[in-house]
C-alpha positions as CSV (number, residue, x, y, z in Angstrom):
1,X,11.7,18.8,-15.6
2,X,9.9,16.5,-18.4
3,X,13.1,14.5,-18.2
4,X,12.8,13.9,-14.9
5,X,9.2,13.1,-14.9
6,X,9.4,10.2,-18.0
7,X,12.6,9.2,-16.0
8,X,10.6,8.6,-12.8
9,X,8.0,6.8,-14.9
10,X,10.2,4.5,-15.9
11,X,11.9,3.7,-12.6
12,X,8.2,3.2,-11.2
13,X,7.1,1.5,-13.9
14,X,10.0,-1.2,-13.8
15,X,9.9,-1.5,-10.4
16,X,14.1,-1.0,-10.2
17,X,15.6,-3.3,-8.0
18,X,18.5,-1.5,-7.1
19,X,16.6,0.7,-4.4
20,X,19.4,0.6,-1.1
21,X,17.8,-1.5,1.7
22,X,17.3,0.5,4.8
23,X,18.3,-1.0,7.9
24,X,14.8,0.1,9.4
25,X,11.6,-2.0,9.4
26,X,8.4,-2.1,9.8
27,X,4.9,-4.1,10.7
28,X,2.0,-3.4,9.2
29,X,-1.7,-3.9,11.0
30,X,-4.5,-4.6,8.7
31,X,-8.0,-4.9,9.3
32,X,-11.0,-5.5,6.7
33,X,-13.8,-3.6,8.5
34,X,-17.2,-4.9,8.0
35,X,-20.8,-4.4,8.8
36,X,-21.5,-7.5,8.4
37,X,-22.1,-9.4,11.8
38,X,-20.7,-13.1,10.8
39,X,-18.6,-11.6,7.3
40,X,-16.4,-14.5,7.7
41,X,-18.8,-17.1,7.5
42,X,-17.6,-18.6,4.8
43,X,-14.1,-19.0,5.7
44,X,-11.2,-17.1,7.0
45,X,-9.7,-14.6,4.8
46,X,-5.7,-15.0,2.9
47,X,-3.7,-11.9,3.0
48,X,-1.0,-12.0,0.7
49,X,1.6,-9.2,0.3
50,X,4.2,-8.3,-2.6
51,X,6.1,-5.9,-3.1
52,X,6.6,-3.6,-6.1
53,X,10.3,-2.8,-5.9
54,X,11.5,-5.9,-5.7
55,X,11.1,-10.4,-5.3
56,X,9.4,-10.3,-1.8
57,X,6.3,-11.8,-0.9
58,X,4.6,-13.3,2.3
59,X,1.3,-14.7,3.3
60,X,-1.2,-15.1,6.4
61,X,-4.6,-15.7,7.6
62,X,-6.8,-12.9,9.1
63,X,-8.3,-13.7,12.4
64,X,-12.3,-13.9,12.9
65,X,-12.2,-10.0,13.7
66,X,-10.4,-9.3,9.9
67,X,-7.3,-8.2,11.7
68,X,-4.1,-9.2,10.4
69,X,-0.1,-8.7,10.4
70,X,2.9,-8.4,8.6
71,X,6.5,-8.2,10.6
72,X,10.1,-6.4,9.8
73,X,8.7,-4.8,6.8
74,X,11.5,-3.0,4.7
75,X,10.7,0.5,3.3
76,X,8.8,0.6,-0.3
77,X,5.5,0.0,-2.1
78,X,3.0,-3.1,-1.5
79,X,0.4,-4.3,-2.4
80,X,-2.2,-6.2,-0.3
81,X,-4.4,-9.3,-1.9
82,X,-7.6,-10.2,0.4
83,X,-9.0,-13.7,-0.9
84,X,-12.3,-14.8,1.1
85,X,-13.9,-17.5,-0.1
86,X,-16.7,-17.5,-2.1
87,X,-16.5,-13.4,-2.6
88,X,-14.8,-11.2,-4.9
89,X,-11.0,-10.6,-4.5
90,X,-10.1,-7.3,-2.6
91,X,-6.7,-4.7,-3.3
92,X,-4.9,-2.0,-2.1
93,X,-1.8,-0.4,-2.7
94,X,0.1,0.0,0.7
95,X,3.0,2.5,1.2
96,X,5.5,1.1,4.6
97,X,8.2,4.3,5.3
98,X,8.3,6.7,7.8
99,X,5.7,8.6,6.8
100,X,3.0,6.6,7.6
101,X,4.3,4.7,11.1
102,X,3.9,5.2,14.7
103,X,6.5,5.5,17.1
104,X,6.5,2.2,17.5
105,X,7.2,1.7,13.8
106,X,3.4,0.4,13.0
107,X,1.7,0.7,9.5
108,X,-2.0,0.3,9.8
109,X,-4.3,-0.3,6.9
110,X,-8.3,-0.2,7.2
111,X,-10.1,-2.1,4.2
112,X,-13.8,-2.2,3.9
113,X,-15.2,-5.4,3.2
114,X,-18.6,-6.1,2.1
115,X,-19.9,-9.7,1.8
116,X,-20.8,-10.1,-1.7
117,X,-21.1,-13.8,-2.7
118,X,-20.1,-14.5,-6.1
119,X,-23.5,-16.2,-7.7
120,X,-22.9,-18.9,-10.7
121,X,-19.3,-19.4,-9.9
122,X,-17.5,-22.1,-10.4
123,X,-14.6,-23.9,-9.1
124,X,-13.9,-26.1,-11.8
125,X,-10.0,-27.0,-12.2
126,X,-8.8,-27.5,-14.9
127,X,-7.0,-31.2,-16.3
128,X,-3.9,-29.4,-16.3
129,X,-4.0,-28.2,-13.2
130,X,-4.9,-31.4,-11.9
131,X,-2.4,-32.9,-13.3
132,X,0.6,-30.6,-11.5
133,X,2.1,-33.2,-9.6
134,X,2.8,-32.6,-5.7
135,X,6.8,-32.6,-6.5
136,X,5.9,-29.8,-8.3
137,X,3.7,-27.9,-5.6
138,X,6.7,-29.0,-3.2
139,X,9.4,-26.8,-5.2
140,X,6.6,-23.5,-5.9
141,X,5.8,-23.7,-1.9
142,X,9.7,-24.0,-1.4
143,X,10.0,-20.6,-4.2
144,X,7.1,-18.9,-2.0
145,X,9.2,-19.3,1.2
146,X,12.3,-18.3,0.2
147,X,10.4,-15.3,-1.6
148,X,9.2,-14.3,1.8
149,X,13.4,-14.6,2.9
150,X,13.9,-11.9,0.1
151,X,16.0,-14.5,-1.2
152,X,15.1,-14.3,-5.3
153,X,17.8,-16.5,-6.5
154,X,16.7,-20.1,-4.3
155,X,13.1,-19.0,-5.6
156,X,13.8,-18.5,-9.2
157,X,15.6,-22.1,-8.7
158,X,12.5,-23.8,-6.6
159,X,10.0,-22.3,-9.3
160,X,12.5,-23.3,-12.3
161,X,12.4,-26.5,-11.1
162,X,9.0,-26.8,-10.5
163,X,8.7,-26.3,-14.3
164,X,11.1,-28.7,-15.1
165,X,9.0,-31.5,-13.5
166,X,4.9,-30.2,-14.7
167,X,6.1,-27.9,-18.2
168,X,1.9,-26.9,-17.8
169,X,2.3,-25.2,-14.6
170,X,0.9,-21.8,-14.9
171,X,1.7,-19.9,-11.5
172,X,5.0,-21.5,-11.4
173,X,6.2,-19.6,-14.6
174,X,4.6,-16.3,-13.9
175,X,6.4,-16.3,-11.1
176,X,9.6,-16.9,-12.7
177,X,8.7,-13.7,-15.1
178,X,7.6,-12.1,-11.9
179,X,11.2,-12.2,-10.5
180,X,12.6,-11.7,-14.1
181,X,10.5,-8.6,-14.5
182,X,11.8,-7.3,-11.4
183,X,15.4,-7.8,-11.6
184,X,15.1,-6.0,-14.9
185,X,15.3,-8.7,-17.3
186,X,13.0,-7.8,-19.6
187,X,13.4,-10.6,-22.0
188,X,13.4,-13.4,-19.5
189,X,10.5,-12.1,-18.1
190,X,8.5,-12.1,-21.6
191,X,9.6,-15.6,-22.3
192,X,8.3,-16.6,-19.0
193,X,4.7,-14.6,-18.8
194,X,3.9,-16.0,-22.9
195,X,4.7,-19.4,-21.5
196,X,2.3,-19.2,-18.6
197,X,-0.7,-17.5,-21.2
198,X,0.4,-21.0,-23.5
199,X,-0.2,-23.2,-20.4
200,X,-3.4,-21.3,-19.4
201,X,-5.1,-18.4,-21.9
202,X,-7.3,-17.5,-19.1
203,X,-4.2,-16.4,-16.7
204,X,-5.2,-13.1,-16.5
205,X,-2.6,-12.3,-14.1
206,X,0.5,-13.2,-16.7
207,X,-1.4,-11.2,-19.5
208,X,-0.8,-8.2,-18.1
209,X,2.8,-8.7,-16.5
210,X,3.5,-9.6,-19.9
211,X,2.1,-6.2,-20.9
212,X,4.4,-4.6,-18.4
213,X,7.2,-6.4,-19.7
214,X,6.7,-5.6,-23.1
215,X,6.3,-1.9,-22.0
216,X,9.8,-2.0,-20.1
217,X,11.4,-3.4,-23.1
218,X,10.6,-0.7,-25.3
219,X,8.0,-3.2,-27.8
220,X,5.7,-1.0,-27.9
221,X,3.6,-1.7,-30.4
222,X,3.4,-5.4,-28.8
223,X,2.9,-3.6,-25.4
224,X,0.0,-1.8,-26.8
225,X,-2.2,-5.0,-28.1
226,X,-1.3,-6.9,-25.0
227,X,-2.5,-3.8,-22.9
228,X,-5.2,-3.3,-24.7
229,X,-6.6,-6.9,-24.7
230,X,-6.0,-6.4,-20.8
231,X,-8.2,-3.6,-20.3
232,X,-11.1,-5.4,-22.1
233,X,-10.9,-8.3,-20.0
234,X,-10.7,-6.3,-16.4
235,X,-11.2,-2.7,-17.0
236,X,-11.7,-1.7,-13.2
237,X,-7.8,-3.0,-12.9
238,X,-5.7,0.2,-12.7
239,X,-2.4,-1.2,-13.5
240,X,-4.2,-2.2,-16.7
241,X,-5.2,1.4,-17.4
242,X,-1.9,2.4,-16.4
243,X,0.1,0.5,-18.8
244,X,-2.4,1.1,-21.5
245,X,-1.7,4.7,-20.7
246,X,2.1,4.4,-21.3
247,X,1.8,2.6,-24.4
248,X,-0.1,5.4,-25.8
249,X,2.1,7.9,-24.3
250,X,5.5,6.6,-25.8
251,X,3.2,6.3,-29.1
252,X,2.7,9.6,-29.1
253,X,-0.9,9.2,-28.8
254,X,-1.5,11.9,-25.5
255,X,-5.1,12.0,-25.7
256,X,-5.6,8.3,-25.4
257,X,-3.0,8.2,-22.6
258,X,-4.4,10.7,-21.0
259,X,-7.8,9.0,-20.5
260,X,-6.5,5.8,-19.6
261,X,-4.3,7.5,-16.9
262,X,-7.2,9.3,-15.6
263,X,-9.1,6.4,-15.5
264,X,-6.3,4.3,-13.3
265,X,-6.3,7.2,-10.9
266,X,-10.0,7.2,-10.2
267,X,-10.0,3.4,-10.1
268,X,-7.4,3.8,-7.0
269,X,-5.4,7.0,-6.6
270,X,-2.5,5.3,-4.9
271,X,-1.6,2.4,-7.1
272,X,2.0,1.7,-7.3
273,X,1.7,2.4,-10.8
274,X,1.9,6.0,-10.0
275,X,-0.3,7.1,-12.7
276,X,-0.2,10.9,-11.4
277,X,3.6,10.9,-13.0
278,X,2.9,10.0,-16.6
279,X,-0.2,12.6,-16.1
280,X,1.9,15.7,-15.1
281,X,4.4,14.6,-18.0
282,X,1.2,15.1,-20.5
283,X,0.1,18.3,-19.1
284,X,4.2,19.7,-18.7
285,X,3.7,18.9,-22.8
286,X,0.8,20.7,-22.8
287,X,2.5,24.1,-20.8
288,X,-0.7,23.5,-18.8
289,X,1.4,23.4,-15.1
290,X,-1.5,24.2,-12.7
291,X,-2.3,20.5,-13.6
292,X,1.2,19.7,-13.2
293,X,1.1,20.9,-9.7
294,X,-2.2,19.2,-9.1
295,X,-0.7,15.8,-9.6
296,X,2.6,16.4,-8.7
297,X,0.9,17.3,-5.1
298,X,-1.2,14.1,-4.8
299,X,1.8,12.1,-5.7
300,X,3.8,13.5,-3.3
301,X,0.6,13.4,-0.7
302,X,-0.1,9.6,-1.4
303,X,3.4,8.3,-1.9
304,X,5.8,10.4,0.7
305,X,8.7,8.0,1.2
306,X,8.8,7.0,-2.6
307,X,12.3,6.5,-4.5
308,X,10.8,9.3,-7.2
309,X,9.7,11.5,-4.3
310,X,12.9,14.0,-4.0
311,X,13.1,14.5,-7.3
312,X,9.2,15.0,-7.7
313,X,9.3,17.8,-5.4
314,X,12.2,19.5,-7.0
315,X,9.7,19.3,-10.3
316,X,6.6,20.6,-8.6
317,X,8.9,23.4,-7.3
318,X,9.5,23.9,-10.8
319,X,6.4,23.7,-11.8
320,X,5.0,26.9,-9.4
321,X,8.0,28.6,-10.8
322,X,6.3,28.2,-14.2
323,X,2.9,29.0,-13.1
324,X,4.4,32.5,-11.4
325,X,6.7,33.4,-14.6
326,X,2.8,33.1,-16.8
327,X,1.2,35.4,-14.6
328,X,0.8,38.8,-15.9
């Protein structure tokens, strides 16, 4: 059972691309419910998807209403990004299977949204930035489209050479780490993240894929200062808790992990970090398997159609067996 569980972990942690694509699909049906009568007033919100399990992502514009919508969805883990102008950044983890669908094979997803301008911010770009040439931009639109194809080799190639002709652009190589990270090249993807951080410290985005890379390659000493630095810098981020929680986990260092864990699953239960796995691997440590049970449960509540789902049942079963074998 705690071979399965740090097993699992990892698979979730890497985000393993060799998940078999299912010949069904889906659509998912967002909508960022406000109180608000004009919560739009500033602009139209971006919607942007990716996907955890492997080089997908797509992007649209939510109509006045909020409501928006993605088509011929494959099974897996997402994540949504809400950008409305002028207001903070919304996220949430988004599971597309079975599970969750209609008969008509329909996803929906409620997000509240509160209009909370952002006061003192700037939008300042930097010389660097300006100074990306639009051949450049061409070839990282061209990656983006061929990203939303779920074609990962003609995107690594458009963002590779949208590097070749601006070295300083930032997004361009995180998203050549992103793919690299994904396809389980771990070392490719390090090489990739540090070079975005060298082009722009501030990327706080490729600070903590590089922390996730790190962590996947087993550097774990260099995974724990890099996860660590990204905690300080966004601490509500629960894939930053998350990692920080591994890195003290493979340390040895439970306690530690087990806060940072804890702290990822209040931040946002269902993160496609699954925190709840490396949490019931502490407590199976610690013989304590009522715990184990707890998490195991909202794992398998939140995350139904997983790729660590079968085999996370078979441990929770395990799990009761233990609780019924301690009972006098």
């Amino acid at each position: 059972m705690r071979a399965f569980l740090i097993a699992a972990v990892l698979v979730a942690s890497a985000a393993a691309a060799d998940a078999k694509e299912q010949r069904k699909t889906y659509d998912l049906v967002g909508h960022l419910a406000s109180k608000d009568f004009r919560p739009f007033a500033d602009g139209l919100p971006t919607v942007s998807l990716h996907s955890m399990s492997s080089p997908f992502a797509s992007r649209t514009i939510a109509d006045i209403r909020g409501r928006f919508k993605f088509k011929k969805l494959q099974p897996g883990t997402y994540v949504l990004l809400v950008f409305v102008p002028r207001s903070r950044q919304l996220r949430k983890t988004v599971e597309i299977g079975p599970s969750f669908a209609d008969d008509k094979g329909r996803v929906a997803t409620t997000i509240p949204y509160e209009r909370r301008l952002i006061p003192g911010r700037t939008y300042a770009v930097s010389a660097t930035q300006l100074a990306i040439p639009d051949s450049a931009r061409l070839e990282f639109q061209k990656g983006q489209e061929y990203l939303e194809r779920r074609d990962a080799a003609r995107a690594r190639a458009a963002f590779q050479k949208a590097v070749e002709l601006a070295p300083q652009f930032a997004g361009a190589w995180n998203s050549l780490g992103t793919i690299a990270l994904q396809t389980q090249q771990y070392g490719e993807a390090e090489n990739a993240f540090r070079e975005a951080l060298k082009q722009n410290p501030a990327y706080y985005g490729a600070l903590v894929n590089l922390g996730g890379a790190l962590l996947a390659d087993g550097k774990l000493e260099e995974a724990l200062t890099i996860n660590q630095r990204a905690v300080r810098v966004r601490p509500e981020d629960p894939l930053a808790q998350t990692q920080l929680g591994h890195s003290y986990f493979f340390l040895g260092r439970l306690d530690e992990a087990e806060k940072h864990l804890k702290e990822a699953e209040a931040l946002e239960p269902e993160h496609f970090s699954f925190p709840q796995l490396m949490l019931a691997e502490i407590y199976v440590r610690r013989q304590n398997f009522s715990a184990v049970v707890r998490e195991l449960e909202q794992f398998l509540k939140l995350h139904p159609d997983s790729k660590p789902a079968t085999d996370v049942r078979k441990a929770l079963d395990a799990a009761r067996q233990m609780i019924a074998q301690q009972q006098p």
